[in-house]
N, C-alpha and C positions, 0 to 999 in steps of 0.2 A: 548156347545152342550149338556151337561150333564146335567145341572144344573135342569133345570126345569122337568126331568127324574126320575121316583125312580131307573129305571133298568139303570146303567152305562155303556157305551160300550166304549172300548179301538178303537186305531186308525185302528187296522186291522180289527176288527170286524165291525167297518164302514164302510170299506174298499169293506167287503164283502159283507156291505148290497147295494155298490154302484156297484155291479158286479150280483146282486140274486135279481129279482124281488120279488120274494116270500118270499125271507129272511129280505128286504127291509120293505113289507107289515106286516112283526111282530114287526119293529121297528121304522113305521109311524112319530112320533113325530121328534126322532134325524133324521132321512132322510131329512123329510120337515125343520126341522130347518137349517139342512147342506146348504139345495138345496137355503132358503129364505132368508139367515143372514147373510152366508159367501159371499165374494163378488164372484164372476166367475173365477178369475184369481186365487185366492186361492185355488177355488175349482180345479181347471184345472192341479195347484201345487200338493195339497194333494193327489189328483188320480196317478200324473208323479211318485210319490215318492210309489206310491205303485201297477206300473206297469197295472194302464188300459189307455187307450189311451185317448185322449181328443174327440175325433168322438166317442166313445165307451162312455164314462159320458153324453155327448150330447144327443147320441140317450138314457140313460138309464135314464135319467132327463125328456124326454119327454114321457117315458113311464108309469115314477112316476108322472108325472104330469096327465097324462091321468086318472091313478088310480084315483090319490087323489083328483082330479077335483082344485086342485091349481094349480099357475101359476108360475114360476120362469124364471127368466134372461138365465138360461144359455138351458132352452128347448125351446126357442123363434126362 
């Protein structure tokens, strides 16, 4: 996730960009990398583990997608 990043974010701080549209759109890259490279089931995993619901990353993947005009599997 990080790799290609200068700004590094820890797991929560992802967490919270996967919960904060607006916090999401400061950290565009890791978001859309999250949303484009992890597979669905992982993602669905990482979210359970940090307490948002899988109907709640669904609709907030389809909202990151609307922003970023990219596509991802799990806003489909």
């Amino acid at each position: 996730m990080n790799a290609p990043h200068s700004v590094q974010l820890d797991d929560a701080t992802l967490a919270h960009c996967l919960a904060d549209l607006d916090l999401a759109k400061k950290h565009p890259g890791h978001v859309s990398t999250f949303f484009g490279e992890v597979s669905p089931a992982l993602q669905i995993e990482f979210a359970a583990e940090h307490q948002i619901l899988a109907p709640d990353l669904k609709a907030f993947a389809a909202a990151f997608s609307a922003w970023s005009g990219e596509s991802y599997p799990l806003a489909a």
